[in-house]
C-alpha positions in Angstrom: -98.9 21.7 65.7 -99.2 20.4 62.0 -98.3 17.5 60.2 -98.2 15.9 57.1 -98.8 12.7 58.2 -101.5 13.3 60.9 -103.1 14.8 57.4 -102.7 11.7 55.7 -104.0 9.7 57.9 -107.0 12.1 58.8 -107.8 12.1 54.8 -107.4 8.4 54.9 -110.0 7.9 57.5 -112.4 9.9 55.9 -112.4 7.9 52.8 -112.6 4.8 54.5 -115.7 5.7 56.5 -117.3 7.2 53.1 -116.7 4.1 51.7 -118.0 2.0 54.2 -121.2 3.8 54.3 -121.8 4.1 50.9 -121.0 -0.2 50.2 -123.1 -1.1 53.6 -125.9 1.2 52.6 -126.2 1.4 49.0 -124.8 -1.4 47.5 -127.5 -3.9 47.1 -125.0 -7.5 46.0 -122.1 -6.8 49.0 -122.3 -7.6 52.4 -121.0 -4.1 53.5 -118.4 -2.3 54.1 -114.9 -3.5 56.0 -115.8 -1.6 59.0 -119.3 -2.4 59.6 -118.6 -6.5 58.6 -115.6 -6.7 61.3 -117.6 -4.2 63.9 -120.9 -6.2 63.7 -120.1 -9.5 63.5 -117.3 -9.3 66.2 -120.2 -8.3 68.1 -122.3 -10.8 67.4 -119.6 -13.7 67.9 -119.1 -12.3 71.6 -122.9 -12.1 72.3 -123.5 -15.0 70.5 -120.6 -17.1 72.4 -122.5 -15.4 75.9 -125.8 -16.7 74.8 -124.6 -20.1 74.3 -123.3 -20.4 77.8 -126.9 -18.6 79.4 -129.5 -19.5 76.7 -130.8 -15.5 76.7 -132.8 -15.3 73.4 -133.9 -12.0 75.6 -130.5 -10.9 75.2 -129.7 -11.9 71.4 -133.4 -10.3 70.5 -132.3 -6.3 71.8 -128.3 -6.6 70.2 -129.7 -6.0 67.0 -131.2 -2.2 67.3 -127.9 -1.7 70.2 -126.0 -3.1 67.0 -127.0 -0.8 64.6 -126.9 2.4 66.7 -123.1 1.6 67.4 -122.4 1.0 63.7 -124.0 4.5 63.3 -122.1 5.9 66.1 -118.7 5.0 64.8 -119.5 6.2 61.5 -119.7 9.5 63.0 -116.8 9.1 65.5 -114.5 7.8 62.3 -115.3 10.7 59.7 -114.9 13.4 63.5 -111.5 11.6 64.1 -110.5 12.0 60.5 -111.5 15.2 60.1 -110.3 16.2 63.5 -106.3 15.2 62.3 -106.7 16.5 59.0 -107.2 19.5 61.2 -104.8 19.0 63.0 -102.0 19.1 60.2 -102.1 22.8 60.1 -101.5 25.6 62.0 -103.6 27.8 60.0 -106.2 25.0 59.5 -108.1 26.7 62.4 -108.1 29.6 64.2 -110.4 31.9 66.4 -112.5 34.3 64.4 -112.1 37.2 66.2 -108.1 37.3 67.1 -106.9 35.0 64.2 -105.0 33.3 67.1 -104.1 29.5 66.1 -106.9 27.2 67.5 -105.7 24.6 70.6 -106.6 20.6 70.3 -109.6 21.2 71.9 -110.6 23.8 70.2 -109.8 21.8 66.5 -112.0 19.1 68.0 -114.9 21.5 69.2 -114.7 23.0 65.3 -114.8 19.7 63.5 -117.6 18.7 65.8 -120.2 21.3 65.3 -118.7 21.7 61.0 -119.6 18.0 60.9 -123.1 18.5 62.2 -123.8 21.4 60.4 -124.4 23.8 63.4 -121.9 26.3 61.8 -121.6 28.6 64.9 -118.3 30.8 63.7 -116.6 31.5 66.7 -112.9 29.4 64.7 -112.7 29.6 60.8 -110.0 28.8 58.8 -106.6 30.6 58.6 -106.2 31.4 55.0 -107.9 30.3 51.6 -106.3 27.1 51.1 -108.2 26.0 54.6 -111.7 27.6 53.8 -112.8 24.0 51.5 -112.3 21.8 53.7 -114.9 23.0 56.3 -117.5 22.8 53.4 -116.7 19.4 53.0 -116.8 18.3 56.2 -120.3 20.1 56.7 -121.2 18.4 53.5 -119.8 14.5 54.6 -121.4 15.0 57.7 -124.7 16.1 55.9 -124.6 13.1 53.9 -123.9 10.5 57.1 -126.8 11.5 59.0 -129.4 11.3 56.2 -127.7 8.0 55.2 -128.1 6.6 58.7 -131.7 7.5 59.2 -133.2 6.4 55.6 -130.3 3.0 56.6 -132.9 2.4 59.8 -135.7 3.0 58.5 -135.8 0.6 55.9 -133.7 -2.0 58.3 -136.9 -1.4 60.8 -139.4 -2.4 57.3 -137.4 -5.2 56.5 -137.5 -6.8 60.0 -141.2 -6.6 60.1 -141.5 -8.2 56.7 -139.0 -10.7 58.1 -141.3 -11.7 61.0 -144.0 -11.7 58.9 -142.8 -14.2 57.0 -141.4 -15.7 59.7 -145.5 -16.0 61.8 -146.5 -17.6 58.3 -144.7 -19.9 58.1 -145.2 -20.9 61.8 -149.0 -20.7 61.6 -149.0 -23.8 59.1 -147.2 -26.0 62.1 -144.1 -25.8 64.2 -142.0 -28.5 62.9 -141.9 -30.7 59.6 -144.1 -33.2 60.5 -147.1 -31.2 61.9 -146.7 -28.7 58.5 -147.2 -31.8 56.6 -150.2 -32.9 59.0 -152.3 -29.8 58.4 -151.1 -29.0 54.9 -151.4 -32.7 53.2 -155.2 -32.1 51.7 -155.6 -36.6 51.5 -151.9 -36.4 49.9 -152.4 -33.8 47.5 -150.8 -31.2 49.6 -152.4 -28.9 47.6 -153.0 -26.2 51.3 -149.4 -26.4 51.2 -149.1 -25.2 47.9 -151.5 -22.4 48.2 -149.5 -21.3 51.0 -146.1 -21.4 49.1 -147.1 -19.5 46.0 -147.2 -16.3 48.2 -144.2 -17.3 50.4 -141.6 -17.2 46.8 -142.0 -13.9 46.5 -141.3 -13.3 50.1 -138.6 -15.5 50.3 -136.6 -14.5 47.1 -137.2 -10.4 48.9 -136.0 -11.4 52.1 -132.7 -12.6 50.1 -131.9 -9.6 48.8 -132.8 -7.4 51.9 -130.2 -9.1 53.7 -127.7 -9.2 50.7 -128.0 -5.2 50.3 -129.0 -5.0 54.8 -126.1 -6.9 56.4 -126.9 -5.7 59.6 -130.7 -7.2 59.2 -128.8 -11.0 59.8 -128.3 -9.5 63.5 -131.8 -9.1 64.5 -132.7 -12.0 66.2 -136.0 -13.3 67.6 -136.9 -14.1 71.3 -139.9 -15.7 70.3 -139.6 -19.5 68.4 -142.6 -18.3 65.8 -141.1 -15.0 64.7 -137.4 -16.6 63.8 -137.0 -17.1 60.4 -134.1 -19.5 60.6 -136.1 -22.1 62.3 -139.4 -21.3 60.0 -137.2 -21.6 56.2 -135.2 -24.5 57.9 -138.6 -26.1 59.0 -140.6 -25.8 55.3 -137.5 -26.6 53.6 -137.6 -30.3 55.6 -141.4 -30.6 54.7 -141.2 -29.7 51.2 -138.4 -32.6 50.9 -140.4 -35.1 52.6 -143.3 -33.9 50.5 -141.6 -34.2 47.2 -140.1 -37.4 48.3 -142.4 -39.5 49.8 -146.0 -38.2 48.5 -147.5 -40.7 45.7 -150.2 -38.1 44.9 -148.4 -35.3 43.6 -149.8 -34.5 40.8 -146.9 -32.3 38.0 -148.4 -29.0 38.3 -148.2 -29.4 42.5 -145.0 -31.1 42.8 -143.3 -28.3 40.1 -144.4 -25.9 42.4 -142.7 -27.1 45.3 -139.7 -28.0 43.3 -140.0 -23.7 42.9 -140.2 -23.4 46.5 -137.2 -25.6 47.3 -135.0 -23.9 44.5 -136.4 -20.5 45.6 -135.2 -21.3 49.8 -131.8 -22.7 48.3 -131.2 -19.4 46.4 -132.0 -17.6 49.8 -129.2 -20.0 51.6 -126.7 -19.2 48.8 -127.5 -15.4 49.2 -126.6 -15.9 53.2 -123.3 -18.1 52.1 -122.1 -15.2 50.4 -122.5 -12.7 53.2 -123.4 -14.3 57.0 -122.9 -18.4 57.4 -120.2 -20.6 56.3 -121.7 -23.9 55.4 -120.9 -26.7 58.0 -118.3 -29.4 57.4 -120.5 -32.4 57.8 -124.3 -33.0 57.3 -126.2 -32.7 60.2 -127.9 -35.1 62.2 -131.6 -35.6 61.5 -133.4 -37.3 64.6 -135.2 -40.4 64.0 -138.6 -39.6 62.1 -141.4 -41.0 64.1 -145.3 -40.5 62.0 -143.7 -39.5 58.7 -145.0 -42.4 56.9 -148.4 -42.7 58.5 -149.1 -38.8 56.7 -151.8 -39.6 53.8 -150.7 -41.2 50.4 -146.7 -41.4 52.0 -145.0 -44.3 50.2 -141.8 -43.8 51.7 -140.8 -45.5 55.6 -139.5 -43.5 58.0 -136.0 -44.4 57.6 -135.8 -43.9 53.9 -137.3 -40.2 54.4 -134.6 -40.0 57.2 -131.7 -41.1 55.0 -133.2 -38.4 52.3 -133.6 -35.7 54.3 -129.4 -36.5 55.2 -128.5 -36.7 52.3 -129.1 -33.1 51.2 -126.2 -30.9 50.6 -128.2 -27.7 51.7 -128.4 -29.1 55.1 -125.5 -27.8 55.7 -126.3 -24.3 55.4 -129.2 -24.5 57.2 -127.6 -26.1 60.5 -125.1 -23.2 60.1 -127.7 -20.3 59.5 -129.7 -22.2 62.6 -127.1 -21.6 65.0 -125.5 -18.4 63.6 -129.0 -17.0 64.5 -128.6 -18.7 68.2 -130.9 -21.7 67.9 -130.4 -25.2 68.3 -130.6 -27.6 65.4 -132.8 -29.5 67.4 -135.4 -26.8 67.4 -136.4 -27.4 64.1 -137.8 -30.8 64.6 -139.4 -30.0 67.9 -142.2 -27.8 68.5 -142.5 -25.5 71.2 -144.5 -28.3 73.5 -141.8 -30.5 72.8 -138.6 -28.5 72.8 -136.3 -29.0 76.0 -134.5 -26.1 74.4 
């Protein structure tokens, strides 16, 4: 037993799972590490591909928490494997405690298993001085994984809520575009809608950078049309357009602050470009507008807002961030009476 490269490559997973934990967890402008990017979002592409095929929004909405405990789990599996060869490369690496007799594979394995989570219980040390480090490290690696992985949940489990939150808002003032405008037009002014937005920014612009520095949050779908975000920022962002557009009422002051909105929903986009969605090749579709120009003070027809609304470039990440989340574009121009999704 003992190797040089079995050594290497123990060290060599080690770092990368350090790494990993440190760039998912702590850095707040990546989107994570190289283990936890190819683990969770091969996951997601195979549940995602499954829920296409059944339509299980049931399904989608529990792969988030499963998601994250297996990110967890292989965190700890990858630093025991690593630790386990670097083990391995030694004779003397690890023996019993009482005969100084070298330690078998299963042995090595039982040792870096309870030196990772600190149980310490003595029965195999290390063979000679050069040997009696590493242990600490270990001790101290896994230490730092398992208070990284519960302040990691803890904060993914805030950030969901404020998600939803957000998410119920947004929902409350209508279901789709056009009943948004209906409720929020105040005679054309649209100054309800307004209101609403100026608390919804800061929200918004958070939620941006909770899933720039939470990766995993992008995986924590909703079974329940109200609570999913990609349908309620895809939604506002269409009636803010049409709002801007079409309204002859707009006062500066009102029509600067959706402008803010708008800019402040693109920024979120761009943040989710960066890390989740690639942008779709071609606009998407937007169904024929029925009752968009009979809203109060709306000086555009129906097919002119249409041919607006297809027009915008940030369609495109929308439609994308729509279905990456496992929802149908169609879903945000139909309200739950009306969707046949």
């Amino acid at each position: 037993m003992g190797s040089t490269l079995v050594g290497i490559i123990g060290a060599l997973l080690i770092l990368l799972v350090i790494y990993d934990a440190i760039r998912t967890t702590l850095s707040v402008s990546s989107s994570g590490g190289p283990l936890t990017n190819r683990l969770v979002s091969g996951l997601w592409f195979l549940l995602l591909n499954i829920h296409r095929r059944r339509k299980s929004h049931a399904m989608l909405s529990s792969v988030g928490p499963w998601i994250t405990v297996t990110l967890l789990l292989t965190w700890f599996f990858v630093a025991w494997l690593g630790w386990f060869l670097l083990f391995c490369s030694s004779p003397q690496a690890v023996v019993v405690s009482t005969s100084k007799a070298t330690a078998s594979v299963m042995e090595r394995a039982y040792y870096t298993g309870y030196t990772l989570t600190t149980l310490g219980y003595g029965d195999f040390v290390a063979g000679n001085d050069t040997w009696r480090l590493p242990p600490v490290l270990a001790a101290a690696n896994g230490f730092f994984l398992f208070t990284l992985s519960i302040t990691y949940v803890l904060n993914i489990i805030t950030n969901v809520i404020q998600k939803r939150q957000a998410s119920l808002t947004i929902s409350a003032m209508g279901e789709d575009p056009q009943q948004i405008l209906a409720a929020t037009h105040s005679g054309g002014e649209y100054t309800t809608l307004i209101s609403q937005l100026q608390t919804l920014q800061s929200s918004i612009t958070t939620l941006g950078q909770q899933h720039l520095a939470y990766p995993i949050l992008h995986y924590y779908h909703s079974e329940a049309r109200s609570k999913a975000f990609s349908l309620a920022i895809a939604t506002l962002y269409q009636a803010i357009n049409v709002a801007c557009f079409a309204s002859t009422q707009l006062e500066d002051t009102s029509l600067e602050q959706l402008l803010i909105t708008r800019k402040t929903i693109e920024q979120f986009l761009d943040t989710l470009d960066s890390a989740f969605i690639n942008p779709s090749q071609q606009l998407p579709d937007i169904p024929v507008l029925n009752g968009y120009a009979d809203l109060p003070r709306i000086g555009k027809s129906n097919t002119e807002i249409h041919d607006y609304l297809a027009s915008l470039p940030y369609q495109t990440l929308l439609v994308a961030y729509v279905h990456k989340d496992g929802w149908q574009w169609q879903d945000v121009w139909q309200s739950t009476n009306n969707s046949h999704t």
